[in-house]
C-alpha positions in Angstrom: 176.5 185.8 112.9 176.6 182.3 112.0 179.7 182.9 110.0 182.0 184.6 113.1 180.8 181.7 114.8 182.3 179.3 112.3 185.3 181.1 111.6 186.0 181.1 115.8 185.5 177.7 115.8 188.1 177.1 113.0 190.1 179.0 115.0 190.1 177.2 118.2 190.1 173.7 116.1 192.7 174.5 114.2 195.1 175.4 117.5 193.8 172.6 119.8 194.8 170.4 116.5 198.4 171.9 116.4 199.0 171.7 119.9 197.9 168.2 120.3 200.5 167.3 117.2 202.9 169.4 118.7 202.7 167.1 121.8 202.4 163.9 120.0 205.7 164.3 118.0 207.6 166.1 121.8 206.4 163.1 123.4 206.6 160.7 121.1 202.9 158.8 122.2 200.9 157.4 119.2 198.2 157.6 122.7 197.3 161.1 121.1 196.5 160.2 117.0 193.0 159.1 118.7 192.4 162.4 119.7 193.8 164.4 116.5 191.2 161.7 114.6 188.5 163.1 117.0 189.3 166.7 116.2 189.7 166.5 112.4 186.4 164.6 112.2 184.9 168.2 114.1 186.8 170.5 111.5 185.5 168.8 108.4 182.0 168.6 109.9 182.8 172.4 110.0 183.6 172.3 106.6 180.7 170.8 105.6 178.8 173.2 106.6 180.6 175.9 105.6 180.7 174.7 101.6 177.3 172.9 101.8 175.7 176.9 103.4 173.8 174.3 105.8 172.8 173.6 109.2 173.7 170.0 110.1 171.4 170.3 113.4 171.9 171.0 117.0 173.6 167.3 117.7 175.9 167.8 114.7 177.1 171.0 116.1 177.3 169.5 119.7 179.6 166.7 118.5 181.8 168.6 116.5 182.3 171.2 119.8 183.1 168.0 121.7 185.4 166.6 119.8 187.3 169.6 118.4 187.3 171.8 121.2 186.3 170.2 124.9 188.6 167.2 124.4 191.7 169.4 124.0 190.9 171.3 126.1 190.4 168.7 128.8 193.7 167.3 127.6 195.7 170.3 128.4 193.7 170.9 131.9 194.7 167.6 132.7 198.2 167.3 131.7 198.7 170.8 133.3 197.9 169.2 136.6 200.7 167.0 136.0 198.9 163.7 134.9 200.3 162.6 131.2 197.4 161.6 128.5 199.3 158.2 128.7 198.0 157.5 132.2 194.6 158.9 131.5 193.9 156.8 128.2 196.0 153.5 130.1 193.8 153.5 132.8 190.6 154.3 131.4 191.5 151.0 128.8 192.8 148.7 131.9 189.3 149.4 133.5 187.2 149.0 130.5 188.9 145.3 129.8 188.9 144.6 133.5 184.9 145.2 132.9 184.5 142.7 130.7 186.9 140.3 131.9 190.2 140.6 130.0 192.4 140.9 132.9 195.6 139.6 130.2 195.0 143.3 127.9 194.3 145.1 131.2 197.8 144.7 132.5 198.7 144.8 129.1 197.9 148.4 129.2 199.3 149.5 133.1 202.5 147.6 132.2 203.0 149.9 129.2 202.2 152.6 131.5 204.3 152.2 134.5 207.3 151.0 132.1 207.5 154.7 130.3 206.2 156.3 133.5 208.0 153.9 136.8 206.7 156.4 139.2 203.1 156.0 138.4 201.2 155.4 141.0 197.3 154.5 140.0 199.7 152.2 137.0 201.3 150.3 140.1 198.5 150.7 142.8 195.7 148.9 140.2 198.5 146.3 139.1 199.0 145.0 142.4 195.3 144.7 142.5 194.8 142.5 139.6 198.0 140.3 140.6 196.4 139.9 143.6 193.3 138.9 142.3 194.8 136.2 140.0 196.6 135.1 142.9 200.3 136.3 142.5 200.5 137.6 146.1 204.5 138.2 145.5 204.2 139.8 142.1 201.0 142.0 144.4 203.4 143.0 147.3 205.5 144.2 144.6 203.4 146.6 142.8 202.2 147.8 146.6 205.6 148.8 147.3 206.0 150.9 144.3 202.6 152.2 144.9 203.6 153.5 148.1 207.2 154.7 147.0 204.8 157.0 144.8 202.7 158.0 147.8 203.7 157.5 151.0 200.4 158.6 152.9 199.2 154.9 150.6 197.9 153.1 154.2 195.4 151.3 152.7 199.2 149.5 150.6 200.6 149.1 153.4 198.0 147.0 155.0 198.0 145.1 152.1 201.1 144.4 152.2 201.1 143.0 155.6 198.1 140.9 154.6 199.4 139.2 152.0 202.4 138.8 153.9 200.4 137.1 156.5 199.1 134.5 154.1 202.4 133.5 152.7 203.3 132.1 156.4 205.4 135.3 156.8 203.8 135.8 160.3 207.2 138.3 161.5 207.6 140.9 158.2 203.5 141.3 158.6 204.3 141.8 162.3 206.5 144.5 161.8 204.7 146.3 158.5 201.8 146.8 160.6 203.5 148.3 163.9 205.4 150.4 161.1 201.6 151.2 159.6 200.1 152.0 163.7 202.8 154.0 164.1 202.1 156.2 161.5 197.9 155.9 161.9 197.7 154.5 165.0 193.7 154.7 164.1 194.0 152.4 161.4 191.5 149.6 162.5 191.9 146.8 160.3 196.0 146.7 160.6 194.8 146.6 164.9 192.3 143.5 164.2 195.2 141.6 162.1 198.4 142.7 164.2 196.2 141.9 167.0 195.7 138.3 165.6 199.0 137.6 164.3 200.5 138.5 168.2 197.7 135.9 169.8 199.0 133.4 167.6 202.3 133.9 168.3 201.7 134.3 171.8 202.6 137.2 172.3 199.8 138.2 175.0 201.9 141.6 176.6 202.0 143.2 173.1 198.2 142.2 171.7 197.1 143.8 174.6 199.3 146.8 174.2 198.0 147.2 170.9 194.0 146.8 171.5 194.3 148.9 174.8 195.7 151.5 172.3 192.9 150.8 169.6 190.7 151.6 172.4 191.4 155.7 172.4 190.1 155.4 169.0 187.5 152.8 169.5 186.0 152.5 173.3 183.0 150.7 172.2 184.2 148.2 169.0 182.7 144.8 170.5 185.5 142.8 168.9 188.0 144.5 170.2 186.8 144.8 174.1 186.3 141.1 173.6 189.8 140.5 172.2 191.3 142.1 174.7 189.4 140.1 177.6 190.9 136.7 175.4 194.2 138.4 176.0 193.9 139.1 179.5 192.8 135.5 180.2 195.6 134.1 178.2 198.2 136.3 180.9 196.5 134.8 183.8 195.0 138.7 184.7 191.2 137.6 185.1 189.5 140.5 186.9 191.0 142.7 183.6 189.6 139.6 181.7 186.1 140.4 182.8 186.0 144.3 183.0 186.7 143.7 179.0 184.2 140.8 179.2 181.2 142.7 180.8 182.5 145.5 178.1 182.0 143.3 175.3 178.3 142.2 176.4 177.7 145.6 177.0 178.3 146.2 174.0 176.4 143.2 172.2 173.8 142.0 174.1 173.0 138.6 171.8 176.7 137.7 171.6 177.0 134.4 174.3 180.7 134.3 174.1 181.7 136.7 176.3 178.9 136.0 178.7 180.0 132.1 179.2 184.0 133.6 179.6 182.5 135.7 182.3 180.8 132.4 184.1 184.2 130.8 183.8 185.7 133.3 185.2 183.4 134.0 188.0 183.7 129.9 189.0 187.2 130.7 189.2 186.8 133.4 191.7 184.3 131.2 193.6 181.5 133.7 192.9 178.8 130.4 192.2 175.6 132.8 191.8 176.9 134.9 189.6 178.8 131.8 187.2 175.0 130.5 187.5 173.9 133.5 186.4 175.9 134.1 183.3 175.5 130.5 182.5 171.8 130.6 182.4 172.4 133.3 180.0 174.9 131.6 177.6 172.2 128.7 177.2 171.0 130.9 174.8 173.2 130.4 172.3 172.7 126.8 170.6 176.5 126.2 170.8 176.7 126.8 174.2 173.7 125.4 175.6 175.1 121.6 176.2 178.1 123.1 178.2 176.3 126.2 180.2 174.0 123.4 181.6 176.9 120.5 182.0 178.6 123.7 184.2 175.5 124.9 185.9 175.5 121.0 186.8 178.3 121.4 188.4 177.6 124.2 190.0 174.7 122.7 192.1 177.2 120.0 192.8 179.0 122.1 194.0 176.5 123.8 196.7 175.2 120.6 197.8 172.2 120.6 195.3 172.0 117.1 194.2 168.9 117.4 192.2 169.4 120.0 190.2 173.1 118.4 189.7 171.0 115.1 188.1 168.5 117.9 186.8 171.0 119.6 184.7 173.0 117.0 183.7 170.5 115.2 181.8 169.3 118.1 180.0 173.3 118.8 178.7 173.3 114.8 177.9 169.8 115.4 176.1 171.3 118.3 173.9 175.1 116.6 173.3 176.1 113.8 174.7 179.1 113.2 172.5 180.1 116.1 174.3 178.5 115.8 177.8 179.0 112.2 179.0 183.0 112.2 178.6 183.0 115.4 180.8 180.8 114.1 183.4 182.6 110.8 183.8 186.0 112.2 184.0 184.8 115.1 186.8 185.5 113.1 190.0 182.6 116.1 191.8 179.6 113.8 190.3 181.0 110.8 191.9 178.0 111.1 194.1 175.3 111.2 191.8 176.6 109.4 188.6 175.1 106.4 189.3 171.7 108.7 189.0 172.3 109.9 185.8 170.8 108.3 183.0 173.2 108.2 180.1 173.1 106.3 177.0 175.5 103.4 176.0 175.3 104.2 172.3 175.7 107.5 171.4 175.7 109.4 167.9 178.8 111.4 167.5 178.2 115.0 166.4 180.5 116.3 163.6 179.8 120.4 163.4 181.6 123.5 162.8 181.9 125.1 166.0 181.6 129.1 165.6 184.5 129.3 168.0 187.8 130.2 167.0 191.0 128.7 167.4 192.3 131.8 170.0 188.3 131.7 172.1 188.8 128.0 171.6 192.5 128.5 173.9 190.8 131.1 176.4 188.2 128.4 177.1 190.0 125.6 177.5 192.8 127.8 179.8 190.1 129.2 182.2 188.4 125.7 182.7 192.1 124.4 182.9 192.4 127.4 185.8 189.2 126.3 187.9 190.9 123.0 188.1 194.0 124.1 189.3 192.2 127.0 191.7 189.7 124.6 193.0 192.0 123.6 195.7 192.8 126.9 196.5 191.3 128.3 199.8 188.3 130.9 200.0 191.0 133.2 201.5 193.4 132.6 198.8 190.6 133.6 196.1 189.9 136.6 197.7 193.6 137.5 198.2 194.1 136.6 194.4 191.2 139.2 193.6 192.5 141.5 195.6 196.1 141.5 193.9 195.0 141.6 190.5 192.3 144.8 191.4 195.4 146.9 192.4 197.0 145.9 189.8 193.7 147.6 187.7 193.7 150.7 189.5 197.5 151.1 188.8 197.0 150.5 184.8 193.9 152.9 185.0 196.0 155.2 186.2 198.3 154.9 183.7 195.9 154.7 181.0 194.6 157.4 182.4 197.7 159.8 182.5 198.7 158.9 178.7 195.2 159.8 177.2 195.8 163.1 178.9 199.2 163.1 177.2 197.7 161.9 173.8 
């Protein structure tokens, strides 16, 4: 028995062997002397027991059946999928040095790769990664193209393409790779978060919120984008969309202050003073936002005729930040009444800090303070009119929205 089941393995070694020579010379790939060394070390084990009438033990036997016949055979499983030994033994190197640090031998390796095989995709796809890791970012965008020349369906290339694009300053061919990537996965969230970005700071308002109100189908609760779109909606002037997004986003995240002082703002705008108050008491909160919420609940006593909780509030924001405070207060011609009440200090420390704002919540702040000035003169009757002319103009885009969901 023990001799049939040497002679079969002889056999099967000895035709694995062949065919793996065969395919060396065909293709011309020194890649496949490694394996030929494999399975002649199993054959002569073989021997060796053979001439020597001995058993060599259970791990013996186990390596030479490794080596001699589940390596071929894996070979030719592999190959007959289409995937050349070349790509299997390149790739398996490139990650081994890429282990241990050797980034130089592990393009090394996919160069030779994608040079005999130009088509290869993992060769071009895990190129672009290193080069983009080392910082080549053109060299990178490259190796993604030909990546996705291989496979098409490659979106995660595509967006990585647009990326990098983005951070060499080329704002316009990002722009366009990612409305080219959205149109073919219009779920794709991360190319909605940067398209979305790159169309704020190009002030493009119409289109960001073309593109987050269609991220929306795919993503109704995503806090960031809710909130994104509100910044959009305040940039276009179209507050009452502004804070159904808004009241969205806080929905949505409950801790995050941001949205809650752009609905305050926007609610001073509108006139609405106890729901501004509201939202502002919230916002204090937040240890960024504490110094202004009380400066504008200051002003909103002022405003009713409640001079002190005007004084009251004002001296708390000037307690917290009065770098911040005291400029604000002596510019705003409403605490004319009271300044002379509040006590401020003559020297001041300057606070230096990284505000958690960023530069596009930084511009929706600024433009809906910018708007209660300008509206502040405007009549009761003109806010309401104003309100009323932008909630049609809701229920007309909800309708809209409404008919191309059913059509999606």
């Amino acid at each position: 028995m023990r001799i049939v089941e040497q002679l079969i393995f002889i056999i099967l070694a000895f035709v694995f062997f062949i065919n793996v020579f065969y395919k060396m010379i065909k293709e011309n790939d020194t890649n496949y002397v490694g394996i030929l060394i494999l399975e002649a070390i199993g054959i002569a084990l073989n021997f060796i027991e053979v001439f020597a009438k001995t058993n060599l033990g259970i791990v013996i036997t186990m390596l030479k059946y490794i080596v001699s016949i589940l390596i071929p055979v894996s070979v030719i499983i592999i190959e007959k999928k289409g995937i050349p030994l070349i790509q299997v033994l390149n790739v398996l190197k490139a990650k081994i040095y890429l282990k241990i640090g050797n980034n130089k031998k592990a393009k090394e390796q996919l160069i030779k790769l994608v040079t005999k095989y130009p088509a290869n995709y993992i060769g071009h796809k895990m190129l672009a990664e290193i080069y983009e890791l080392e910082g080549g970012m053109r060299k990178a965008i490259d190796e993604y193209v030909q990546a996705i020349d291989s496979n098409k369906k490659d979106y995660d290339s595509y967006f990585k393409i647009a990326e990098l694009l983005n951070n060499l300053q080329k704002q316009d061919e990002a722009k366009e790779m990612l409305f080219s990537l959205l149109n073919k996965k219009p779920e794709y969230y991360k190319a909605t978060e940067l398209l979305g970005e790159i169309l704020i700071d190009k002030q493009m308002y119409k289109e960001a919120a073309n593109i987050y109100q269609d991220s929306l189908k795919y993503y109704p609760m995503d806090y960031d984008i809710n909130y994104n779109l509100g910044l959009v909606y305040t940039m276009l002037n179209d507050f009452k969309s502004a804070k159904i997004c808004y009241e969205k986003a806080a929905e949505i995240n409950s801790i995050c202050y941001h949205s809650k002082y752009s609905l305050a703002q926007i609610s001073l705008i509108f006139r609405d003073l106890d729901e501004a108050e509201k939202y502002f008491i919230e916002a204090i909160e937040d240890e960024e936002l504490s110094a202004e919420s009380y400066f504008q609940l200051s002003k909103i006593s002022m405003i009713k005729g409640d001079k002190e909780n005007t004084i009251k509030y004002a001296k708390i924001a000037i307690d917290i930040d009065p770098s911040k405070v005291i400029p604000k207060i002596k510019k705003d011609p409403i605490f004319i009444p009271v300044i002379a009440k509040i006590p401020m200090p003559f020297n001041f420390e300057i606070k230096e800090y990284k505000t958690k704002f960023n530069e596009k919540e930084l511009k929706a702040k600024e433009h809906l303070d910018d708007m209660f000035e300008i509206t502040s003169s405007l009549s009761y009757d003109d806010i309401g009119l104003l309100k009323k002319e932008q909630t049609e103009e809701i229920i007309e885009q909800d309708k809209f929205n409404n008919e191309n969901q059913r059509d999606f």
